[in-house]
N, C-alpha and C positions, 0 to 999 in steps of 0.2 A: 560696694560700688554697683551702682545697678548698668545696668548695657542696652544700647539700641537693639540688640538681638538678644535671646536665650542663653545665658550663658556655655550651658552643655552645645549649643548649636556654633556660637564662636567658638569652643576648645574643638571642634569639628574644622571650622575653616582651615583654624592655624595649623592643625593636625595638619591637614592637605597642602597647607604650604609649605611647611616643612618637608614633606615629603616628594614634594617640586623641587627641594633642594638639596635631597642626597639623604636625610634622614630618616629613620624609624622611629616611631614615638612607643614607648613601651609602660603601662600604668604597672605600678609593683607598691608592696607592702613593706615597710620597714622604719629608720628612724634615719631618713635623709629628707632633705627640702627639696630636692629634684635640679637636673642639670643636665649636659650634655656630654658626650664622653666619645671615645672610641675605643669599638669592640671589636677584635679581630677585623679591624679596617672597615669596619663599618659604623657609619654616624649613625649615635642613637640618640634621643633625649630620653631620660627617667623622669618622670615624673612620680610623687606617692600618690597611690590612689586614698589615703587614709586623710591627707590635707585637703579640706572644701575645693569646690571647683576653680574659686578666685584666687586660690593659693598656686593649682594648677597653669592655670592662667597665664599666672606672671612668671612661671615656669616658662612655658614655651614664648610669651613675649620675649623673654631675655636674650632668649638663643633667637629667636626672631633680629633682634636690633643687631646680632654678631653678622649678620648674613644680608648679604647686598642683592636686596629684591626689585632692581629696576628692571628687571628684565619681564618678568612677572605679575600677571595682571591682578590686583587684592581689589574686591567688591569695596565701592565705597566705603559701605558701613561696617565692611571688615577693618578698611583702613582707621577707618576713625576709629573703633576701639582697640585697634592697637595702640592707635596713637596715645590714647586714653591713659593703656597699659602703660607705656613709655613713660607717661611724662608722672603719675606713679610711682615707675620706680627708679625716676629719676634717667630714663638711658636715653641716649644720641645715636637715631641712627642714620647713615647719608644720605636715606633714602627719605628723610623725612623737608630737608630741602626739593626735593623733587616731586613730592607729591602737593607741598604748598597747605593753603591755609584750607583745612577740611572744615570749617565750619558754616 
């Protein structure tokens, strides 16, 4: 999937939204696809660092669509490839009514 921005540069933005929302994002090595969890009361996303960036990605997208980001301002072109991400891997998020048609 290619992106209006740098890949590594979007897993940077989302990184920062997440973490506008309570989260730590942690990269680690092992045989998981990556997800969210709580740790000792603390929201983290795992992500594997050994899965490509776009595997990444759609890591933190996921946990992105769980979380109601209206409050929160996403750059354009951020928006749009999450949006991107979303539709992807297939998720709905409420927030995607409200941001309207990004094209």
């Amino acid at each position: 999937m290619r992106y209006g921005v740098k890949a590594e540069k979007l897993f940077l933005e989302l990184e920062q939204l997440l973490e506008q929302n309570g989260y730590k994002t942690r990269k680690e090595r092992g045989g998981f696809v990556g997800s969210d969890c709580l740790v000792e009361g603390d929201k983290l996303v795992l992500v594997n660092k050994n899965k490509p960036v776009e595997s990444q990605l759609k890591t933190l997208a996921t946990v992105l669509a769980q979380i109601p980001l209206e409050g929160f301002f996403v750059k354009p072109v951020v928006r749009k490839e999450l949006q991107k991400l979303w539709d992807q891997l297939q998720l709905h998020s409420n927030v995607q009514e409200k941001w309207g048609d990004l094209e």
